[in-house]
N, C-alpha and C positions, 0 to 999 in steps of 0.2 A: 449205800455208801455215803459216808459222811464225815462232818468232824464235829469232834466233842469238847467241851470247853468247861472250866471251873474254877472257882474261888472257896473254900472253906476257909474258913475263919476262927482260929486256934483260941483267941481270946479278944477281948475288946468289941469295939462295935463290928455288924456288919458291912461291909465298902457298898460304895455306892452301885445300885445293879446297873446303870451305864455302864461301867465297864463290860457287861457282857455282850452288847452292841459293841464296844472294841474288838472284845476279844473273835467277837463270829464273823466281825468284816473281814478279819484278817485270812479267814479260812472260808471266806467267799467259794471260792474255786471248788474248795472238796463237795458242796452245797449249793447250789444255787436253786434249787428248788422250793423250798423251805426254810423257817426257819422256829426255833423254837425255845423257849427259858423257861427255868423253874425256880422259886425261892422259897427256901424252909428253912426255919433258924439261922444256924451257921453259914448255909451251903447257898449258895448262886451257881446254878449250872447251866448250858444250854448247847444246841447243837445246831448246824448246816444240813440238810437233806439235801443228797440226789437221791430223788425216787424212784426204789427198782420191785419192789414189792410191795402190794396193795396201793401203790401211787397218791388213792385218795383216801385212805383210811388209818395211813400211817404213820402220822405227824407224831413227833416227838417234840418233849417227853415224853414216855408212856406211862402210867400206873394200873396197880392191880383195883380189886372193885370197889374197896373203901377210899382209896386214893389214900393209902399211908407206905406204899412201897414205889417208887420211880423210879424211869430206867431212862438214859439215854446212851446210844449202840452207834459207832463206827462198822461197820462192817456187815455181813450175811452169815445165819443160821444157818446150815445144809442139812437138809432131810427134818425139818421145823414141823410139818404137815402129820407126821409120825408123831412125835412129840409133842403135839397139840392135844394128838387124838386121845395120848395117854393121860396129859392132863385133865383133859374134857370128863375121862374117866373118875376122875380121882374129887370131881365138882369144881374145880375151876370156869368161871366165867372169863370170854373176851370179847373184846370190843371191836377186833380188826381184825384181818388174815394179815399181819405182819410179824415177822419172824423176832422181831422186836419185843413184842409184848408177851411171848414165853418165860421171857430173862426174870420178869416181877415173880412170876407165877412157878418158875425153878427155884428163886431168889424162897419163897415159901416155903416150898415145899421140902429144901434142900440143904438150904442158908449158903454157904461158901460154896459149900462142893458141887453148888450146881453146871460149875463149871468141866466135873467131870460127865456131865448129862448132855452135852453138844460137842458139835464138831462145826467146824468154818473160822472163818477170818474177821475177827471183831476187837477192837477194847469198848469197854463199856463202863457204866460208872451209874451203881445202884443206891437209893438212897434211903435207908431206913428209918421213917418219922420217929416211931414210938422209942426205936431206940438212938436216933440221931445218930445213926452209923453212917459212914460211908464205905461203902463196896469198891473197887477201881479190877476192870481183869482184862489179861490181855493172851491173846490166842497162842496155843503150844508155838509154834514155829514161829510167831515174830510180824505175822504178815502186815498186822496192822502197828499203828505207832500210836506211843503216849507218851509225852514228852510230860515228867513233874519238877518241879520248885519247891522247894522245904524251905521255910524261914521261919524263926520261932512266935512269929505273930500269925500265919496262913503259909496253908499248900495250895499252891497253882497247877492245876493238868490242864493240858491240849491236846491235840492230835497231832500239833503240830509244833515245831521250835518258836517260830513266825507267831503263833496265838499266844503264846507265853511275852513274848519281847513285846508284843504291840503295847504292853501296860507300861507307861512310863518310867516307873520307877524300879524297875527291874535293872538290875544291875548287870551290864555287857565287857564281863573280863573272859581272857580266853582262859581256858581248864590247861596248864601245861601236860598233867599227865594222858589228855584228852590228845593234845595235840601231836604229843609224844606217839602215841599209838597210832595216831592217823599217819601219819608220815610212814612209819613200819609198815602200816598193813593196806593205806588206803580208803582208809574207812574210818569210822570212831564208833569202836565196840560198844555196847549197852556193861556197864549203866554208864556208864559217861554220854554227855554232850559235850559240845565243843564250845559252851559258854558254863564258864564258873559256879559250880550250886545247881544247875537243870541236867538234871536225869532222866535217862531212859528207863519206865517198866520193862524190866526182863519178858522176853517171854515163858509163856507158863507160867504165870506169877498171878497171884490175888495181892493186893494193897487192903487193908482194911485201916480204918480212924474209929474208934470210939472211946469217950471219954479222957479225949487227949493225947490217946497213945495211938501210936502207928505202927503195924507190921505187916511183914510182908513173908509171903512163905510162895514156892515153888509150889505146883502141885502134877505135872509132869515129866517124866525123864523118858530117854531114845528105850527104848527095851532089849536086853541083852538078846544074841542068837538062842535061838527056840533052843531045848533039849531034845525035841519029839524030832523026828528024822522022817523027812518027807522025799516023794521021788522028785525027781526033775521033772517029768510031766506035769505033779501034783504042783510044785512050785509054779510050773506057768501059767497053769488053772489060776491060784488064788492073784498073782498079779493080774492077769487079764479079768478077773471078773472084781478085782478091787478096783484098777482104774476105770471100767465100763463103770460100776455102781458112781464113781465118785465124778468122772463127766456128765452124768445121767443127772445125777442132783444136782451139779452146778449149772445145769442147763436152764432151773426155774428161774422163769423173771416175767416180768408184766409189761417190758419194757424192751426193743430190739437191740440183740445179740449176736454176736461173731467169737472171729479166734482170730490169734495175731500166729502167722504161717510163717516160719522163717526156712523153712525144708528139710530143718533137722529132724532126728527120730522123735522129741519131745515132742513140739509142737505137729507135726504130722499126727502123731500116734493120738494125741486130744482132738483133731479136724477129723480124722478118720473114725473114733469113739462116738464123733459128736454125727456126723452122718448117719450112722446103723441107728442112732435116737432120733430123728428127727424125719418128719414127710417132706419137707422145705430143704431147698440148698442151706446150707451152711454158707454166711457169709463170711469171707479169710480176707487178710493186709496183708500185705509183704512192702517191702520194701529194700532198696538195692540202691548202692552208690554207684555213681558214673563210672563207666569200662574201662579209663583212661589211669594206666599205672596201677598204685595199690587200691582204687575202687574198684579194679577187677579181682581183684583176691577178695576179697568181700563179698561182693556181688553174689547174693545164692536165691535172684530169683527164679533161675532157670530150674533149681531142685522144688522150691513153691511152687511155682508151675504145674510141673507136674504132677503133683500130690490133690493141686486143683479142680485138675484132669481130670483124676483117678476118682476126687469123689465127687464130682460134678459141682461144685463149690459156684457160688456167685463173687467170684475171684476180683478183688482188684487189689494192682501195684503201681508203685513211684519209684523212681529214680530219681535224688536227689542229690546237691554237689550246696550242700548246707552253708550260708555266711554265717561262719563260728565266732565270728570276732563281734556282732551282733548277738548272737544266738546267747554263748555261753554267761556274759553277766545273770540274763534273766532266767537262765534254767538254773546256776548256782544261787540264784535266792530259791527257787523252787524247792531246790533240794533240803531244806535244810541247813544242812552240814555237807561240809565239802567230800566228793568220793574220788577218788584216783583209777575211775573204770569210766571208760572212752561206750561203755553201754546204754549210759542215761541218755547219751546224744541219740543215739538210736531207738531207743526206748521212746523219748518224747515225740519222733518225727512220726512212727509205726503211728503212737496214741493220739496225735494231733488228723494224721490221718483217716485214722476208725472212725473216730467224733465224727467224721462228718455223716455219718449212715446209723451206728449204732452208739448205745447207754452202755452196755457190758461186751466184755470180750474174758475169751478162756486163754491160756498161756502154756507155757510148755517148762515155768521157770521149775526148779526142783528135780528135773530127772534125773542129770547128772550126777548131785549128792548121792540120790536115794540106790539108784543103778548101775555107780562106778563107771560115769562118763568123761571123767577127767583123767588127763593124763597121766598124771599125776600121781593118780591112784597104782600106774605100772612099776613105780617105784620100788617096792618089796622084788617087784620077778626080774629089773634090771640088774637091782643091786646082787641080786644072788650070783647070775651070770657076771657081772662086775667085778665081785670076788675069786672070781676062780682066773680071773689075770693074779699076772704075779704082780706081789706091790711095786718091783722095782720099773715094770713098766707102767704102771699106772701112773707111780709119784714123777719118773724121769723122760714119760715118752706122749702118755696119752695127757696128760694135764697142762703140762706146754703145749699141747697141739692146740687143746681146748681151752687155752687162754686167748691166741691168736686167730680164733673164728671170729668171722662177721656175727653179729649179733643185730638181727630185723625181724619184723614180725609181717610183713606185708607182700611175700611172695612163700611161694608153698618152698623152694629153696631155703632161702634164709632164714624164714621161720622154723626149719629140722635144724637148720645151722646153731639157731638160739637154745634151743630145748637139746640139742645135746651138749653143747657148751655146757650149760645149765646141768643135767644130769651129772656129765663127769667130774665137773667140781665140787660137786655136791655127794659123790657116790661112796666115800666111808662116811657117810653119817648117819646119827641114828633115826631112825622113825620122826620124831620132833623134829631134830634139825634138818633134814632131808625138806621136809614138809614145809617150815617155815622158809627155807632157802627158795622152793617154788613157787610161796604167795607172798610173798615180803616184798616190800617196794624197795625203803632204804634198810640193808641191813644192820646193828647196834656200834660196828665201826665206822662206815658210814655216817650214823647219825649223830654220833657224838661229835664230829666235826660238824655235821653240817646246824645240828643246833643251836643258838648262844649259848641257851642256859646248862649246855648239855644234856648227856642222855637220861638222866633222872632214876629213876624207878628201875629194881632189875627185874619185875615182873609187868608183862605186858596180857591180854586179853586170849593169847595162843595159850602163852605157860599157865594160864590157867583153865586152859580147855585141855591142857594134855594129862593137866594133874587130876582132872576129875575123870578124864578117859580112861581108869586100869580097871583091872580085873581080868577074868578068863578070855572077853572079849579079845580076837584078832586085829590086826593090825591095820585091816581094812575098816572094820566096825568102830573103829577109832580116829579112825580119819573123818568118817563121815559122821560121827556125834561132833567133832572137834569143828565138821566143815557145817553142819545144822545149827553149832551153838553161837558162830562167829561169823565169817562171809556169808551166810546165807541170808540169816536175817541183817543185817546192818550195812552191809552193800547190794547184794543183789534184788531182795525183797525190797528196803529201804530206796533206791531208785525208782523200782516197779510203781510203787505207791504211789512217788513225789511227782514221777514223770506221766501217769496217766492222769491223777486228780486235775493236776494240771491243766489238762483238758477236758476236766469233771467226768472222767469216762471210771468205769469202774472192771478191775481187771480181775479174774479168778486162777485160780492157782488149781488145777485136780491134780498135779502131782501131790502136793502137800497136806490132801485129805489124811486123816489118822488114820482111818485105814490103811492106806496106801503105804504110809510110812510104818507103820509097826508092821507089816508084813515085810519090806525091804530091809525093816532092821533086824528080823528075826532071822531071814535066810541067810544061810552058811555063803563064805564069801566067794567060793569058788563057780554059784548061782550067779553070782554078778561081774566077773572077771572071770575068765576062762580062758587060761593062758595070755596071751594078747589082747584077746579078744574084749574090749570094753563093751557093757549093758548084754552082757549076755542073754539075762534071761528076759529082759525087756524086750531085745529082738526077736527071741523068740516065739514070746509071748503075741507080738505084732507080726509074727511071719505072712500069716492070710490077711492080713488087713493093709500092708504096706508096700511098695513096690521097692525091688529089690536095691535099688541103685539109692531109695533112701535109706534101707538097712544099713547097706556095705558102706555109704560116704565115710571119711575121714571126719574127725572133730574140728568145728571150727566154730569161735566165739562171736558172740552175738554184740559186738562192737563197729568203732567207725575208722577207717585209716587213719589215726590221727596223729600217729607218728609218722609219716610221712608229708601228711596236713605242719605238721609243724618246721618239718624242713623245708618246704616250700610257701604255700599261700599263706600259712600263720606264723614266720618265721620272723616276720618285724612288730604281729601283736605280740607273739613270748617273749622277744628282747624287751618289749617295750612295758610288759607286765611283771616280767623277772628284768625290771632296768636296775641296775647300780642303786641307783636315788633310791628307788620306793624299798628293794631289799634293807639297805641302809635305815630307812627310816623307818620301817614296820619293827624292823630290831627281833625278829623270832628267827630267822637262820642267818649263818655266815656267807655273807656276799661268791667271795672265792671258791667255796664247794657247787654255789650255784652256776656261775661262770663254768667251771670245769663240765660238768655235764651236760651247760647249752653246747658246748664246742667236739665233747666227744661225738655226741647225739649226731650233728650236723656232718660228722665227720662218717658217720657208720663205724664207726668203732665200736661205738654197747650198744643196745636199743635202751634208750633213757627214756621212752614211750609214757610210762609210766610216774617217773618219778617226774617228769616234768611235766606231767598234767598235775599231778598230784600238789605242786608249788605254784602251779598257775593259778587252779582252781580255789586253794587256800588263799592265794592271795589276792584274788574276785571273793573270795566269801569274807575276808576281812574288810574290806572294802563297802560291801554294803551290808553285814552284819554288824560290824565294830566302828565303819565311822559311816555309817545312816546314807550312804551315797546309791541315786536310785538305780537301777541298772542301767535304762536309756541314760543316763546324765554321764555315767558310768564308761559305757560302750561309746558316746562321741567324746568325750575328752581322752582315752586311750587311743583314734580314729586318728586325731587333730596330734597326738603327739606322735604316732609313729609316722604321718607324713611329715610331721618335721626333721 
């Protein structure tokens, strides 16, 4: 795990290679092991190491034998040792058992498309002497980040936002259509950043540079449902021996490893995989907020626990009751870019945790998408049942009722209170809008009020995942390319990354092997959803491996109470962050739309949960994104004005 950093230079002189000591202090965190540069003609590249494979033979940059091909790699090769062997075959010489130095050596033998010859979580950036090319790639699903800058004198990549801006003269305007979409969704979709001109690499994408021109081309897509007709047993063979293969190889490292244990089926079913592989305990995290109110809706170390138990795991947990008002300035520089999901909070406490015993840990993110773990996904089999009411009760009897529900997310109550409110007013719409009405923060009438410049743009990063979702494909297979192409990588993935680097800890994904996913995208959807029943065939496929009370649990999201945090112990930092003055003065939303929501919020009338993180958070990432303010300097002057 690492980060990668660069300067090409379109015309003119080359900049000074100081800058690349800029650029890698800044991504200290993702590296602190290592460090490394390269300069050839145009290009200054360099990278951060945490060392997790070959430790001492793996330093980067790498190059092939003559040293006219260089690679330097964010992320891990899976099943690399195979791919050696083939190389080895073929006369390739290497220099190290690092998973790294295949990339020159595919880069050969392959040119672009050596990107369809691996699987794992990487960007990278290859550099071709003779033909002064540059390569840039970044992993199918998103997991890793490459943040670039286009100006017509040089292109800038990072791994990170923070290694682009450290260059001074980088220009810090906000992207309104960037902003526009974050507010919607809670996130900022790829290719946007949330700073004017710096783009995100797509995932599945290769960048190429040579000869001045640059392009960029896809070179993966979700794989349409199989044609071939497999039995239900046969289906829970190929999941169960796709995630065993794909825990199995994320298990190499040189360097001690764990799992982060939350007692859902995901992360269970990777601790239980990771056990039948290994003669050693499996070391697990958990973590659980105090008992007291909504840290008892949270709280699921009792379901860790026992998953512990079951596989004799070298178990430890925390119970934590977090000061946010501290915490969050420095974890919204971490981020990035600002997200509107209360899971980075928890994310960073699990990662800061691990750090202290292990370098890698395995995760359970991705199940959901790929298995129909979201509720969300029930939507088609309510709505059909919903239909068969007559409209004049729906329009005159059930829709007034379901305006008039509490809306909370922090007791098992109000939280079905929320989500059906949610469904019935949502339940003649089509597929898109259904979907979008259950992950949208602020919806487009909403937004138009609540932004100055208004709502801008009538396509947002959804309408364009719905327009590329058609074909014979169902309606399930469409949600989940729509949920793979958008929230996955650029909130969920995208926190993952920012909040363990953080703590230089490096996290694996085995839901998200290719494997894994082109088998879940090929089975028929009734494999994954069966009646009610959410992750059908995941459960089943885990029946002898899991205990039954982790099967059968209810879905519950891997976040912090922080809508109820903001009614009580955060309720004079949000005034004091969303105050009159500073809305007034940032000048990006309308004062009065934000008032109205701090009061409903407070009141339990909506759950504003969300949207009010989502304006808090924005306006902590403006603050020491856009005017340079540090986080500590940050966190005591918001401290010093809310006791006033």
């Amino acid at each position: 795990m690492c980060g990668i950093y660069g300067v090409l230079t379109r015309r003119g002189n080359r900049p000074d290679e100081r800058i690349l000591n800029v650029m890698g202090n800044a991504l200290v965190h993702r590296g602190p092991d290592d460090a490394g540069t390269f300069v050839s003609g145009p290009l200054l590249m360099g990278m951060r190491r945490l060392s997790i494979i070959d430790v001492e033979g793996g330093h980067q940059p790498i190059s092939n034998e003559d040293g006219t091909i260089s690679v330097v790699c964010n992320g891990e090769i899976y099943g690399f040792e195979r791919i050696k062997a083939d190389l080895l075959r073929r006369g390739h010489r290497f220099r190290s058992n690092s998973d790294t130095e295949m990339l020159v050596h595919l880069y050969e033998e392959y040119g672009d498309d050596l990107v369809q010859h691996i699987d794992g979580m990487y960007c990278f950036a290859i550099w071709d002497q003779p033909k002064q090319r540059l390569l840039l790639g970044r992993d199918r699903l998103g997991i890793k980040p490459l943040y670039l800058l286009m100006e017509p004198h040089r292109m800038i990549f990072a791994s990170e936002l923070k290694g682009i801006l450290a260059l001074p003269d980088v220009d810090r305007r906000i992207d309104p259509d960037a902003l526009r979409e974050y507010l919607s969704l809670g996130y900022v979709p790829a290719p946007h950043s949330m700073i004017q001109r710096i783009q995100k690499l797509p995932p599945a994408s290769v960048m190429s540079w040579e000869g001045g021109e640059f392009q960029t081309r896809q070179y993966w897509a979700l794989p349409e449902p199989a044609s071939e007709r497999f039995s239900e047993s046969e289906w829970i063979a190929r999941v169960r021996t796709e995630l065993e293969r794909s825990v199995k190889e994320q298990m190499v490292s040189d360097v001690p490893l764990g799992a982060f244990l939350s007692g859902g089926i995901d992360s269970s079913a990777v601790v239980g995989l990771m056990a039948r592989n290994t003669s050693s305990p499996v070391k697990t995290y958990s973590i659980g907020f105090d008992t007291q109110g909504a840290g008892r809706y949270y709280n699921e170390l009792p379901f860790a626990k026992a998953v512990a138990e079951q596989f004799e795991t070298d178990h430890r947990e925390i119970v934590v009751r977090p000061d946010c008002s501290d915490l969050l300035p420095k974890l919204i520089w971490q981020l990035d870019e600002p997200i509107a999901d209360s899971a980075f909070i928890t994310t960073y406490l699990v990662a800061e945790f691990a750090q202290q015993d292990v370098t890698v840990t395995l995760c359970g993110v991705g199940g959901d998408e790929l298995f129909g773990g979201y509720r969300r996904y029930l939507g088609e089999y309510y709505s059909r049942l919903y239909q068969r009411v007559p409209w004049s009760v729906r329009k005159h009897v059930m829709e007034p009722i379901a305006r008039r529900l509490p809306s909370d997310r922090h007791s098992r109550l109000l939280n079905t209170s929320r989500l059906v409110k949610k469904f019935v007013l949502s339940g003649d719409q089509t597929l898109a809008e259904r979907y979008r009405d259950y992950v949208q923060v602020f919806d487009r009438s909403v937004l138009s009020q609540l932004l100055v410049s208004g709502c801008g743009g009538p396509q947002d990063a959804l309408d364009r995942a719905f327009g590329r979702a058609h074909g014979p494909a169902d309606s399930l297979w469409k949600l989940m390319d729509v949920d793979l192409a958008t929230q996955l990588p650029d909130d969920l993935l995208a926190l993952t990354d920012r909040m363990t680097m953080m703590t230089s800890l490096e996290c694996r994904v085995p839901f998200l092997d290719k494997g894994v996913v082109e088998v879940a995208a090929k089975m028929p959807s009734e494999m994954k959803i069966r009646g009610r029943q959410l992750k059908y065939v995941l459960k089943q496929a885990m029946q002898d491996l899991l205990p039954s009370a982790v099967l059968n649990r209810s879905k519950r999201g891997f976040g912090a109470p922080l809508g109820a945090w903001i009614k009580g112990e955060l309720a004079s930092y949000l005034r004091e962050v969303l105050s009159e003055e500073r809305i007034r003065a940032r000048g990006l939303v309308n004062w009065p739309v934000v008032q109205s929501l701090i009061e409903e919020h407070a009141a339990g009338r909506e759950d504003y949960t969300d949207h009010l993180l989502g304006l808090m958070n924005l306006e902590l990432w403006c603050s020491v994104y856009l005017d340079s303010v540090e986080p500590a300097e940050l966190t005591s002057s918001l401290r010093q004005a809310a006791i006033r």
